[in-house]
Biotite code that builds the C-alpha atoms (Angstrom):
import biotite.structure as struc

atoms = struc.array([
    struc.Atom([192.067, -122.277, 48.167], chain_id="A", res_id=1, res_name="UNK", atom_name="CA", element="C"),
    struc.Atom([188.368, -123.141, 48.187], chain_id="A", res_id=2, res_name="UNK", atom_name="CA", element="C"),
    struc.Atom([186.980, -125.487, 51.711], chain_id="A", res_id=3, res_name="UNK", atom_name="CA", element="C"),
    struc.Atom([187.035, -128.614, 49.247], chain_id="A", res_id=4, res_name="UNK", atom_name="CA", element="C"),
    struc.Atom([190.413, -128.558, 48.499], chain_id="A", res_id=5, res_name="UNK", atom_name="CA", element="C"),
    struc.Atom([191.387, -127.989, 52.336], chain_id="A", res_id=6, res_name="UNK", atom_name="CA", element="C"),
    struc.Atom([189.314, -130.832, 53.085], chain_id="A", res_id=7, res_name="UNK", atom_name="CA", element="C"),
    struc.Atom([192.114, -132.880, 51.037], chain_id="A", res_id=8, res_name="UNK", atom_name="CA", element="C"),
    struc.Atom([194.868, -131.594, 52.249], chain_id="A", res_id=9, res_name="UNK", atom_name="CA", element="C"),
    struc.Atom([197.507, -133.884, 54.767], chain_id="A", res_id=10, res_name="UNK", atom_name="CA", element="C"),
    struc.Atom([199.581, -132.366, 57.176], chain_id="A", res_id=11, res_name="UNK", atom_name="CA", element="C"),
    struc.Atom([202.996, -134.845, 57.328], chain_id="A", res_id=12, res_name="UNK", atom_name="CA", element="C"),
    struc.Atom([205.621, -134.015, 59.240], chain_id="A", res_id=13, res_name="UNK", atom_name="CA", element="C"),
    struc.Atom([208.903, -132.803, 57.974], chain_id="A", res_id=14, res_name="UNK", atom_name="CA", element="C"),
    struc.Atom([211.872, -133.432, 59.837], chain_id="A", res_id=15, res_name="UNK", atom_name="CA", element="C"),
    struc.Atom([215.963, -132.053, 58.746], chain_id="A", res_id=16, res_name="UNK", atom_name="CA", element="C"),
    struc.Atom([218.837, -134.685, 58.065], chain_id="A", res_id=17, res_name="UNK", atom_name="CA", element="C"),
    struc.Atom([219.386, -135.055, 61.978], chain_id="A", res_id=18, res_name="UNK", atom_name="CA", element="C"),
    struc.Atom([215.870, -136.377, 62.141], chain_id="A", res_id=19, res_name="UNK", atom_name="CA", element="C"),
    struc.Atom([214.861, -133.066, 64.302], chain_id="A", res_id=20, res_name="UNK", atom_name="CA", element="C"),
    struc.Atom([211.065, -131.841, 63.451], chain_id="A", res_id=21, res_name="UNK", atom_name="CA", element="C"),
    struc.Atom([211.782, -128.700, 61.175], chain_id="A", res_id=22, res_name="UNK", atom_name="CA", element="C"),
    struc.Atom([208.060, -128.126, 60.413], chain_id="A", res_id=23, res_name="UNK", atom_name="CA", element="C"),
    struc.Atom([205.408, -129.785, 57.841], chain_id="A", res_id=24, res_name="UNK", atom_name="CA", element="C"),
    struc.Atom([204.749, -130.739, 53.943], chain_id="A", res_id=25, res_name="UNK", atom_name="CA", element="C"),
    struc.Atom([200.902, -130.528, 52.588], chain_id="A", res_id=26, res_name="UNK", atom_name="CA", element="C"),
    struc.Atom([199.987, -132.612, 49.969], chain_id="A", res_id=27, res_name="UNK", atom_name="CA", element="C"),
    struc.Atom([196.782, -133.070, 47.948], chain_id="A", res_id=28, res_name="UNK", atom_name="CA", element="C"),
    struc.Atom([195.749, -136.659, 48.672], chain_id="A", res_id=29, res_name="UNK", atom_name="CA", element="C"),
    struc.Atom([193.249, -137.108, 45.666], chain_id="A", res_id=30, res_name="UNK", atom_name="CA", element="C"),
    struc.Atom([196.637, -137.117, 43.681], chain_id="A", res_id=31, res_name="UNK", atom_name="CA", element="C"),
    struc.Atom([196.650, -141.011, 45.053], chain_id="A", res_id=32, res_name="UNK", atom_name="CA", element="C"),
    struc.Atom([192.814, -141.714, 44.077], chain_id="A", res_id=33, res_name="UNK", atom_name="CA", element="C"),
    struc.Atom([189.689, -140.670, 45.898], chain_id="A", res_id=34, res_name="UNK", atom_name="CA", element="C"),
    struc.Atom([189.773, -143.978, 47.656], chain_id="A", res_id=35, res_name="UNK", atom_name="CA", element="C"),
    struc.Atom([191.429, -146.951, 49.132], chain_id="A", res_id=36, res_name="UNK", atom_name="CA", element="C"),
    struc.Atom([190.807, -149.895, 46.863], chain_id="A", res_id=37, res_name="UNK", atom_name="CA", element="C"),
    struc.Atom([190.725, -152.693, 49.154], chain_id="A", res_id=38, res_name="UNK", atom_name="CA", element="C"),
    struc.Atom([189.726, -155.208, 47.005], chain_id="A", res_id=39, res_name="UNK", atom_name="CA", element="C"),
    struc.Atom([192.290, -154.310, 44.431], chain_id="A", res_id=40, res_name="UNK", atom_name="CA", element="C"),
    struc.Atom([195.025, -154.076, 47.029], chain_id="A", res_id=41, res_name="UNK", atom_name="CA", element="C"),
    struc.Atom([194.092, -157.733, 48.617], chain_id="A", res_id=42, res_name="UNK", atom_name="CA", element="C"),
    struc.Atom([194.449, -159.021, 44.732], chain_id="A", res_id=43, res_name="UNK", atom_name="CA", element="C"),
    struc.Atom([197.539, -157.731, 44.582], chain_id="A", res_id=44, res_name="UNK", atom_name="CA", element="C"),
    struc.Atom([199.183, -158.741, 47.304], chain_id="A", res_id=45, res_name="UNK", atom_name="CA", element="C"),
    struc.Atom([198.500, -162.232, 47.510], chain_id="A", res_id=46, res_name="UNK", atom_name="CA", element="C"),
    struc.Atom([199.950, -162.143, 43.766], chain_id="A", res_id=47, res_name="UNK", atom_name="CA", element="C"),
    struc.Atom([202.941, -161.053, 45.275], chain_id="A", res_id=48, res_name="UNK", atom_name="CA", element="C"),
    struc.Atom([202.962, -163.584, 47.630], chain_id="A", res_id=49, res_name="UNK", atom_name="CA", element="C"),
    struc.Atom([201.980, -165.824, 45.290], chain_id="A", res_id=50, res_name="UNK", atom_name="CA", element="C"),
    struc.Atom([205.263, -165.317, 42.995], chain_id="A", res_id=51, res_name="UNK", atom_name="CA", element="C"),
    struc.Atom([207.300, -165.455, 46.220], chain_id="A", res_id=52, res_name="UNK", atom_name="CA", element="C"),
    struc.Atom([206.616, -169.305, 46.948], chain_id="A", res_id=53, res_name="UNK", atom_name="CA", element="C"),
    struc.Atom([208.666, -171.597, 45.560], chain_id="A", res_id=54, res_name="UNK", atom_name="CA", element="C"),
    struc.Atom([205.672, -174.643, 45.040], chain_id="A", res_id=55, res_name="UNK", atom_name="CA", element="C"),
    struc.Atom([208.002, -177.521, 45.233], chain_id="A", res_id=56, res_name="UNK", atom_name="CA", element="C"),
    struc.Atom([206.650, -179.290, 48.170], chain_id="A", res_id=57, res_name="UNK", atom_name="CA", element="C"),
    struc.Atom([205.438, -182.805, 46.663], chain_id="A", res_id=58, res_name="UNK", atom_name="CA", element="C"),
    struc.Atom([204.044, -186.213, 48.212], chain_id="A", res_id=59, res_name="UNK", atom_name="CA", element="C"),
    struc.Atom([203.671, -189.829, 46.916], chain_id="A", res_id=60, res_name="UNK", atom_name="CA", element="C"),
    struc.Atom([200.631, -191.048, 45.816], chain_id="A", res_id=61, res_name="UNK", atom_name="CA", element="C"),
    struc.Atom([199.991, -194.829, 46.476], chain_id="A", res_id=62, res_name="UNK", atom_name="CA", element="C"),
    struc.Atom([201.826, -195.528, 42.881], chain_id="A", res_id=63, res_name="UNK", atom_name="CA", element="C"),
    struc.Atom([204.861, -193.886, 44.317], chain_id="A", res_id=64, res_name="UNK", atom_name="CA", element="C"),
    struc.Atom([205.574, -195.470, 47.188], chain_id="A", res_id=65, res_name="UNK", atom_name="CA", element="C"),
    struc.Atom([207.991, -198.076, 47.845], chain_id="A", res_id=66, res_name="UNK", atom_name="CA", element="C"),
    struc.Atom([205.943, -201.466, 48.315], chain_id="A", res_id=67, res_name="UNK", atom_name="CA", element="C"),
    struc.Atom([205.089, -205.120, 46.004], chain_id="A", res_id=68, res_name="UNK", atom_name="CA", element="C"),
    struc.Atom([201.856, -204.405, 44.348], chain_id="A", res_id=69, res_name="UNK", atom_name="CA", element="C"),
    struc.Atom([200.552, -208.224, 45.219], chain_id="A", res_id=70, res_name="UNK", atom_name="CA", element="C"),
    struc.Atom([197.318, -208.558, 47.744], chain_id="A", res_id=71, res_name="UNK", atom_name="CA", element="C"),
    struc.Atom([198.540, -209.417, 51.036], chain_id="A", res_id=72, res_name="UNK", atom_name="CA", element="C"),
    struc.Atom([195.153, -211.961, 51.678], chain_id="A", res_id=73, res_name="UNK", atom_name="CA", element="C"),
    struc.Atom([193.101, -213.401, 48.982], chain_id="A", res_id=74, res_name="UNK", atom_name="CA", element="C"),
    struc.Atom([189.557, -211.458, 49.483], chain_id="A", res_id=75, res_name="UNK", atom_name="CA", element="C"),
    struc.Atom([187.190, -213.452, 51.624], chain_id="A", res_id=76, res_name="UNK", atom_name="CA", element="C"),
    struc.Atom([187.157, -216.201, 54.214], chain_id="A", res_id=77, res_name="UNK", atom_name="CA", element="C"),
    struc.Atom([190.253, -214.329, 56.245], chain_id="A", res_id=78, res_name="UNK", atom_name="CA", element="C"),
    struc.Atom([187.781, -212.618, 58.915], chain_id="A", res_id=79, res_name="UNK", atom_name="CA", element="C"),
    struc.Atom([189.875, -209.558, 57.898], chain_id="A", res_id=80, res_name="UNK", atom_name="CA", element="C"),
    struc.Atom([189.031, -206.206, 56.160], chain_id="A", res_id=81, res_name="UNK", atom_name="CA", element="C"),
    struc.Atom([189.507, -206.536, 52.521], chain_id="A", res_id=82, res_name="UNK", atom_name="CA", element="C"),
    struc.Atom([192.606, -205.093, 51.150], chain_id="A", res_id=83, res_name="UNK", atom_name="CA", element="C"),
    struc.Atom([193.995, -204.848, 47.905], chain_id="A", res_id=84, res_name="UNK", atom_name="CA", element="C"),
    struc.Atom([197.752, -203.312, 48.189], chain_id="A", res_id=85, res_name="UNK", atom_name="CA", element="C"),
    struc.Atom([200.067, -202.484, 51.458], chain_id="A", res_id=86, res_name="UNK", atom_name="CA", element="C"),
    struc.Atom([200.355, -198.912, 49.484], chain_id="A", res_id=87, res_name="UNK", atom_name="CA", element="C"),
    struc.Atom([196.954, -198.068, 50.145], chain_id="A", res_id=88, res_name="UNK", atom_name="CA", element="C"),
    struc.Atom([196.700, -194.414, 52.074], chain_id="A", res_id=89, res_name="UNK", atom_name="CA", element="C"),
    struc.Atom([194.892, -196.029, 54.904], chain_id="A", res_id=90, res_name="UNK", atom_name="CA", element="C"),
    struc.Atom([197.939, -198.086, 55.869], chain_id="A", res_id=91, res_name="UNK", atom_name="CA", element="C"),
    struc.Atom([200.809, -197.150, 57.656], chain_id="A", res_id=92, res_name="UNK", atom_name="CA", element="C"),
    struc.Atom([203.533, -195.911, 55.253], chain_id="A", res_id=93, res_name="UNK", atom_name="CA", element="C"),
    struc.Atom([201.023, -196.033, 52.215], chain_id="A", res_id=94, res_name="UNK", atom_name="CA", element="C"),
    struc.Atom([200.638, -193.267, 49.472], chain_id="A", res_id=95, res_name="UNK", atom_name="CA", element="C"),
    struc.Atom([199.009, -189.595, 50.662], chain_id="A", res_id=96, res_name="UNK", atom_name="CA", element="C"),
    struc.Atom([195.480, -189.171, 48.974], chain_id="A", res_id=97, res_name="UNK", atom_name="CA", element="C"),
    struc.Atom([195.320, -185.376, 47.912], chain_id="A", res_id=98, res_name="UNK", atom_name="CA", element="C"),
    struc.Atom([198.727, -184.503, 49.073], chain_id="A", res_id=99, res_name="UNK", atom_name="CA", element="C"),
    struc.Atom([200.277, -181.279, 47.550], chain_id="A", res_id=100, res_name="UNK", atom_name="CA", element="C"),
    struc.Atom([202.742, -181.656, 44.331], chain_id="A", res_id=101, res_name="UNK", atom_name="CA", element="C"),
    struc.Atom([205.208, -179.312, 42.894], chain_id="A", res_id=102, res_name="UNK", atom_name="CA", element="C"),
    struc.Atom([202.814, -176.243, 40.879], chain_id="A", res_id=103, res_name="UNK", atom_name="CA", element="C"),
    struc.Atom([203.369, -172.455, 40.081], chain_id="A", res_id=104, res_name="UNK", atom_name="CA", element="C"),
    struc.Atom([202.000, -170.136, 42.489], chain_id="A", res_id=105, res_name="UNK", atom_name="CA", element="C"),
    struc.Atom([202.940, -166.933, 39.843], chain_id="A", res_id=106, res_name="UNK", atom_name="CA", element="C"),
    struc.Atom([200.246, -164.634, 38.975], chain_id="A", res_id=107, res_name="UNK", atom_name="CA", element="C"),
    struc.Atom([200.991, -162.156, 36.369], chain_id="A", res_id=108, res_name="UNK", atom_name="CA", element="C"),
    struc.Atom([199.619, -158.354, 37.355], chain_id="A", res_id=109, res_name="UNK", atom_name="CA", element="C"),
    struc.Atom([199.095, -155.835, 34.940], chain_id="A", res_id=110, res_name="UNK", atom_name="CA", element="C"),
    struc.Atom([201.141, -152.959, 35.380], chain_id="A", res_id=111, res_name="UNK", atom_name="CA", element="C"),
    struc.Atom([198.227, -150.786, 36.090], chain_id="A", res_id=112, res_name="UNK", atom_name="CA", element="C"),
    struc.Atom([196.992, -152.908, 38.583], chain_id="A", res_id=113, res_name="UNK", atom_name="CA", element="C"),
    struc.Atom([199.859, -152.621, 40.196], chain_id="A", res_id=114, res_name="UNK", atom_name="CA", element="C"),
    struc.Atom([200.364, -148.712, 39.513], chain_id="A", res_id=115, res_name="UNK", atom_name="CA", element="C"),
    struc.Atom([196.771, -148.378, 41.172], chain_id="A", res_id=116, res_name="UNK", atom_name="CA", element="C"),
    struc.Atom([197.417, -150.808, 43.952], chain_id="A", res_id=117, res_name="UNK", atom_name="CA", element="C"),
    struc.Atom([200.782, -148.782, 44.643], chain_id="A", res_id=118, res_name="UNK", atom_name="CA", element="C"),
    struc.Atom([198.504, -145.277, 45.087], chain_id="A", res_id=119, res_name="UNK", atom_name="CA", element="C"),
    struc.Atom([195.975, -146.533, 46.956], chain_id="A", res_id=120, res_name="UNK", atom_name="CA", element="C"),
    struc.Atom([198.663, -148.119, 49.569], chain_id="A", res_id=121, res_name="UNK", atom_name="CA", element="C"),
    struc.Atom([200.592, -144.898, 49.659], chain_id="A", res_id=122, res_name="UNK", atom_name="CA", element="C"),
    struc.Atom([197.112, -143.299, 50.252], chain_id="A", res_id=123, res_name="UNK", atom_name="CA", element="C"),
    struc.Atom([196.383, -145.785, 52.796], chain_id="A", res_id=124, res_name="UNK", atom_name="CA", element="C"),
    struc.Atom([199.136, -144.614, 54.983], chain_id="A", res_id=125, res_name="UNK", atom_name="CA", element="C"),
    struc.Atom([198.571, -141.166, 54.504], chain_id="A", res_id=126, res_name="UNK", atom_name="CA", element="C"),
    struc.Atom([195.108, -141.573, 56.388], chain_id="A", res_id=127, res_name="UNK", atom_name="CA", element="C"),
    struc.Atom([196.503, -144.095, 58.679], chain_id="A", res_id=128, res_name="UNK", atom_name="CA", element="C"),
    struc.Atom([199.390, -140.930, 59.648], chain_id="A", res_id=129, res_name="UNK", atom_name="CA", element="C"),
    struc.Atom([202.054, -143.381, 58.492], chain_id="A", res_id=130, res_name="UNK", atom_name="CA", element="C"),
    struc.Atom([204.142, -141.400, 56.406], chain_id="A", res_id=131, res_name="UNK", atom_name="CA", element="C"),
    struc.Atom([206.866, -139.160, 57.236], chain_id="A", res_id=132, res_name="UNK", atom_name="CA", element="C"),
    struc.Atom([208.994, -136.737, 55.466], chain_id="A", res_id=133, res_name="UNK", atom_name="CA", element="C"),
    struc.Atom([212.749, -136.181, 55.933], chain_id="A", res_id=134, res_name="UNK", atom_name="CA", element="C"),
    struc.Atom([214.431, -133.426, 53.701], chain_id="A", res_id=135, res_name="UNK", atom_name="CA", element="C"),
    struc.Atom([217.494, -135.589, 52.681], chain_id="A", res_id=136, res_name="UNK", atom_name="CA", element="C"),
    struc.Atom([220.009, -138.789, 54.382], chain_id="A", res_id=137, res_name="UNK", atom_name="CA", element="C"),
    struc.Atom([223.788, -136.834, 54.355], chain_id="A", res_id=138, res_name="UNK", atom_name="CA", element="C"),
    struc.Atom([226.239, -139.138, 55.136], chain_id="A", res_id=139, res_name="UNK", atom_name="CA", element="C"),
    struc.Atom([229.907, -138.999, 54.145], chain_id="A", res_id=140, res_name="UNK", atom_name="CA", element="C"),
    struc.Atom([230.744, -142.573, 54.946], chain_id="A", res_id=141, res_name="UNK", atom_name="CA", element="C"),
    struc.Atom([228.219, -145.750, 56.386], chain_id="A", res_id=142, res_name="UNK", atom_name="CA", element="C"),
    struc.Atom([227.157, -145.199, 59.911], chain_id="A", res_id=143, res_name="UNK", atom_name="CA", element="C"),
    struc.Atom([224.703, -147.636, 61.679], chain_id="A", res_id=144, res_name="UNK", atom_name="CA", element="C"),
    struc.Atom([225.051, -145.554, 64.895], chain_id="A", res_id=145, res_name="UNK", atom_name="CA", element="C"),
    struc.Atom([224.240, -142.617, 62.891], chain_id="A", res_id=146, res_name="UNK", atom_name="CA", element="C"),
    struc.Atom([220.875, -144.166, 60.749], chain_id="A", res_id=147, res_name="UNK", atom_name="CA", element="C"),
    struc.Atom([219.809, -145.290, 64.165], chain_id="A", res_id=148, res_name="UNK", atom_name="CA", element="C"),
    struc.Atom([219.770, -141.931, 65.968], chain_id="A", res_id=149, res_name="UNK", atom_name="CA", element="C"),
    struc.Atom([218.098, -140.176, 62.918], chain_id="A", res_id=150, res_name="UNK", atom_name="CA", element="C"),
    struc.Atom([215.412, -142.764, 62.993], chain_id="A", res_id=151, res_name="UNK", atom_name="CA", element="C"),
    struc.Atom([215.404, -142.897, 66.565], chain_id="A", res_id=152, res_name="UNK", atom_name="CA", element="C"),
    struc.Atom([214.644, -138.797, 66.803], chain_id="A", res_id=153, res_name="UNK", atom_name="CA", element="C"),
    struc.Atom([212.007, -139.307, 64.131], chain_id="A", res_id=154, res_name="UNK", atom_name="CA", element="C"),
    struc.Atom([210.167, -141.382, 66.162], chain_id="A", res_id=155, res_name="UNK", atom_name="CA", element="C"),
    struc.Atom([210.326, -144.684, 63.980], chain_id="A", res_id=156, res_name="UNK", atom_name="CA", element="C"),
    struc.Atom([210.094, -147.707, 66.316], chain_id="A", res_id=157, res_name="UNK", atom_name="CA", element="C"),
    struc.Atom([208.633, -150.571, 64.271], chain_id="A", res_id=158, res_name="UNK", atom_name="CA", element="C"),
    struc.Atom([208.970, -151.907, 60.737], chain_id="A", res_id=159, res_name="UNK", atom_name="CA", element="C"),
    struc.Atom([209.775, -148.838, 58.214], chain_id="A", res_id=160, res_name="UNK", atom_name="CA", element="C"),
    struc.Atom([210.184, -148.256, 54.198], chain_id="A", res_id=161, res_name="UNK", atom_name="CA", element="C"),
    struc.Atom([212.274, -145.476, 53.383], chain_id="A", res_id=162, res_name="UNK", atom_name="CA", element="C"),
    struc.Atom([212.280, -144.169, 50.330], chain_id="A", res_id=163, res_name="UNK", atom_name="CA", element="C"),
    struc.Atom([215.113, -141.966, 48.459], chain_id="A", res_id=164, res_name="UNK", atom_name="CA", element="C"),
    struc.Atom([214.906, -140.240, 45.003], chain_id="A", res_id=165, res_name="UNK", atom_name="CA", element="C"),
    struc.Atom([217.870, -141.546, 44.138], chain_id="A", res_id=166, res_name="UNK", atom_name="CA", element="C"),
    struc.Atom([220.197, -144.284, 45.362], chain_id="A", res_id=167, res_name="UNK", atom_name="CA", element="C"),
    struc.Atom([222.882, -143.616, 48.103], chain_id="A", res_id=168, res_name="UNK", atom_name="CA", element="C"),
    struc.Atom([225.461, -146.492, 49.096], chain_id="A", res_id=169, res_name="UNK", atom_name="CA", element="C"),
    struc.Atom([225.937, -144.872, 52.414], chain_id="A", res_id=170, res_name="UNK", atom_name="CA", element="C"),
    struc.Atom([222.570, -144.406, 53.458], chain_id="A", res_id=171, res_name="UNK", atom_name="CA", element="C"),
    struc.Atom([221.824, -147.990, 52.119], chain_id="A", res_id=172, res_name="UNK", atom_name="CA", element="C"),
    struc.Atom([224.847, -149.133, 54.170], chain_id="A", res_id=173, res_name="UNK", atom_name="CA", element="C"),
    struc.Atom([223.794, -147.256, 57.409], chain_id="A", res_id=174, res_name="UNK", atom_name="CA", element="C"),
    struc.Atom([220.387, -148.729, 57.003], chain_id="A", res_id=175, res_name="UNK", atom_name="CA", element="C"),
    struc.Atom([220.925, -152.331, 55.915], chain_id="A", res_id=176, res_name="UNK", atom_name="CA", element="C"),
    struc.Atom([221.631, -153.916, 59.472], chain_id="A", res_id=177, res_name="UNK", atom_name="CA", element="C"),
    struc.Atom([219.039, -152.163, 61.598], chain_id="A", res_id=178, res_name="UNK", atom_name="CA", element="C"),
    struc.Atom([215.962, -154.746, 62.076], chain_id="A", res_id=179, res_name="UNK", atom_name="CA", element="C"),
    struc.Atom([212.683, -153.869, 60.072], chain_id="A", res_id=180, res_name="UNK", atom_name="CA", element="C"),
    struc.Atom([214.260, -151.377, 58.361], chain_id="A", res_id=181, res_name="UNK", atom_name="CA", element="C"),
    struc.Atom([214.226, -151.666, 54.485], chain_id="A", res_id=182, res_name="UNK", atom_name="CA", element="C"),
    struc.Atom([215.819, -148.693, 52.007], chain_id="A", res_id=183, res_name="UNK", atom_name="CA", element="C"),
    struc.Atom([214.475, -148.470, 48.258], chain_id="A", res_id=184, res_name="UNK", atom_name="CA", element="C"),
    struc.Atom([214.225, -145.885, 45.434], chain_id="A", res_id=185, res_name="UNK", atom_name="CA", element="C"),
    struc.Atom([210.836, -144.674, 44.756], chain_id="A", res_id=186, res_name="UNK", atom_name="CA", element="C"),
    struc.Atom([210.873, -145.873, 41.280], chain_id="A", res_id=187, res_name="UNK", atom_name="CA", element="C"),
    struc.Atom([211.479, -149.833, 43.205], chain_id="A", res_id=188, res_name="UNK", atom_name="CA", element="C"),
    struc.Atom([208.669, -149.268, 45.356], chain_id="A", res_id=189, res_name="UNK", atom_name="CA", element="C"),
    struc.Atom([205.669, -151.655, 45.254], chain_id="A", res_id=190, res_name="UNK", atom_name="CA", element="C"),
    struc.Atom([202.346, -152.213, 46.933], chain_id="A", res_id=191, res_name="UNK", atom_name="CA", element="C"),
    struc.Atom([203.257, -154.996, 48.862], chain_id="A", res_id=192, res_name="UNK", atom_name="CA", element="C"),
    struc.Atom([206.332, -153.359, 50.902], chain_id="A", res_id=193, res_name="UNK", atom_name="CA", element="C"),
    struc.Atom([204.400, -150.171, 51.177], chain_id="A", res_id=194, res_name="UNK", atom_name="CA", element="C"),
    struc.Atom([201.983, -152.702, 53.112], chain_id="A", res_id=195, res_name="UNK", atom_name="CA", element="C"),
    struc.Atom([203.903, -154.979, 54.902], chain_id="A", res_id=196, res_name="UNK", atom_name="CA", element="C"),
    struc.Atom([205.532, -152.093, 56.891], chain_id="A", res_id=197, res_name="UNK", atom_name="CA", element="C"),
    struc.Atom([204.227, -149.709, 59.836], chain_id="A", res_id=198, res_name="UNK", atom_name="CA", element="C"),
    struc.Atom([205.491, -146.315, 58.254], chain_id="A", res_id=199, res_name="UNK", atom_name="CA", element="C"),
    struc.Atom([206.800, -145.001, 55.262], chain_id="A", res_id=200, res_name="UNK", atom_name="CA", element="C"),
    struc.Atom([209.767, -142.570, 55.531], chain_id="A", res_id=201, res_name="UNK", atom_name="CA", element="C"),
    struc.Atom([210.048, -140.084, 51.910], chain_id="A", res_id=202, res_name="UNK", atom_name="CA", element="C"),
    struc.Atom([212.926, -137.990, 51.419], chain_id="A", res_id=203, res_name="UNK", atom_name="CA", element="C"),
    struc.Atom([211.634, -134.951, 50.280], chain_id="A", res_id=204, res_name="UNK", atom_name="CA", element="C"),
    struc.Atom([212.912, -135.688, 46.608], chain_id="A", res_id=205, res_name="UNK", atom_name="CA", element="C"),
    struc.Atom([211.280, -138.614, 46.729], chain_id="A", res_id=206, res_name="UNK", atom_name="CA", element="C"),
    struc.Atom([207.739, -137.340, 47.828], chain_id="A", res_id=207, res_name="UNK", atom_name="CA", element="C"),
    struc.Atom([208.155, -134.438, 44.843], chain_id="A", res_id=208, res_name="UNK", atom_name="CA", element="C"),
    struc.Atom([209.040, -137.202, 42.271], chain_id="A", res_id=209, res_name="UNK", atom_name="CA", element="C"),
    struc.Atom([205.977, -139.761, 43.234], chain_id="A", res_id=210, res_name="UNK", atom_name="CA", element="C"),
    struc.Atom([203.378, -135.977, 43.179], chain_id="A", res_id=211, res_name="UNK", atom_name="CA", element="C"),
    struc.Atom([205.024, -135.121, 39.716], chain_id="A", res_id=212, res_name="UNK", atom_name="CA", element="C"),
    struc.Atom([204.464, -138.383, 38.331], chain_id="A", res_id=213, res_name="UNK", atom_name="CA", element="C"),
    struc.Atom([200.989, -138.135, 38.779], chain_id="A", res_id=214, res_name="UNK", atom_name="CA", element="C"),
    struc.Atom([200.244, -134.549, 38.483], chain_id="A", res_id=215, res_name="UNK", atom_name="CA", element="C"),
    struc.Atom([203.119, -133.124, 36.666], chain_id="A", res_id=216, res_name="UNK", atom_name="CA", element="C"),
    struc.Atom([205.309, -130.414, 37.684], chain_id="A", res_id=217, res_name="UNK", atom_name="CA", element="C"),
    struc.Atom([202.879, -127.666, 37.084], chain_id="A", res_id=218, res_name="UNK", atom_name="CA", element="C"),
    struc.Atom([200.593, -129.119, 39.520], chain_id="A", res_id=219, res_name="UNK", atom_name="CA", element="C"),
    struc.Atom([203.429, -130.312, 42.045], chain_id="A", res_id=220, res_name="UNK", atom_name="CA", element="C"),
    struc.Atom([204.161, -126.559, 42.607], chain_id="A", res_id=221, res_name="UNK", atom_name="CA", element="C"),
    struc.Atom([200.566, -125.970, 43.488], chain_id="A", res_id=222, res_name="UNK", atom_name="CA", element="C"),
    struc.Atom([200.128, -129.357, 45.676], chain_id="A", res_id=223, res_name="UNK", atom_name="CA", element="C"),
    struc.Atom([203.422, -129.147, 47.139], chain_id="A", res_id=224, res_name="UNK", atom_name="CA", element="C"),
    struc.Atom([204.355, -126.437, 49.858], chain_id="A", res_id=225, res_name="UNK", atom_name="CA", element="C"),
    struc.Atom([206.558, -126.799, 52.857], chain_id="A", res_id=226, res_name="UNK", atom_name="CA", element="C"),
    struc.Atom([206.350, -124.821, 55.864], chain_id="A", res_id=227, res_name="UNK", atom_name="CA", element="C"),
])
């Protein structure tokens, strides 16, 4: 291995099914770009965001308001301001000038926009030393007690994605009522969870499928080694 691809390699820790430091994986991280794509990412996610409001707050414009239509005064010789209609926006109970109505927020993103957002928040995290590796979640039957601890040993204290190469209803059980803590498969992962939480816990399946996907599984042997 030449000094340019050491340069690109990233220590992250590797820990057994207990949660208990076992030793490290090194990955390649040009396999997720040469670069964070800020821009790209901050399109993304405020697509996402975007598609998640519902855009159905709505106000009445001085034709929907309840109200008679006549002029309260005739125009001059009152002393008073002129006024045409008690719905006007200035008075009390009137119509809202330039008040929001019901729209749709939804942005459609390209699926490789959203393939290239996805690598360059994984590789965000790698830099940032967000990303840990655990070699697999065991668990004969749903134990919250038991998630916690793991987690707990790891080191995981704030907002966390884990992600599993393939779905397991205990591990999903264990997880789902611990705070901040959201379980997904690596194929439902998306930019804007990798984002929106502190770390990112792989299972070592997981790590091998997203590093085959891009690389293939010539060059995940290669990329890949645990020590």
């Amino acid at each position: 291995m030449n000094s340019s691809e050491i340069k690109t390699m990233i220590e992250l820790p590797l820990f057994d099914k207990d949660g208990k430091n076992v030793g490290t994986v090194n990955i390649d991280e040009t396999v997720f770009g040469d670069k964070v794509k800020k821009k790209l990412l901050h399109d993304v996610i405020t697509s996402y965001e975007g598609n998640k409001r519902q855009g159905n707050a709505d106000t009445k414009t001085r034709g929907e308001v309840e109200g008679s239509t006549r002029k309260p005064w005739k125009q001059k010789h009152t002393g008073r301001a002129r006024v045409g209609t008690i719905r006007s926006p200035i008075w009390r109970h009137g119509g809202v000038i330039f008040g929001p109505h019901p729209r749709d927020y939804r942005r459609d993103i390209p699926k490789k926009m959203k393939v290239a957002a996805l690598n360059s928040a994984i590789l965000g995290k790698l830099k940032d030393k967000e990303v840990l590796v655990i070699e697999k979640f065991d668990f004969d039957k749903p134990s919250t007690k038991r998630m916690s601890a793991i987690l707990k040993n790891i080191g995981i204290r704030r907002s966390c994605l884990i992600g599993t190469d393939k779905y397991s209803k205990n591990a999903w059980l264990s997880t789902r009522n611990i705070p901040q803590m959201n379980m997904a498969t690596i194929g439902e992962f998306n930019p804007y969870d990798v984002i929106k939480n502190k770390n990112v816990l792989l299972t070592k399946g997981a790590l091998d499928i997203l590093i085959t996907a891009r690389r293939g599984k010539a060059a995940e042997k290669l990329e890949v080694a645990s020590t």
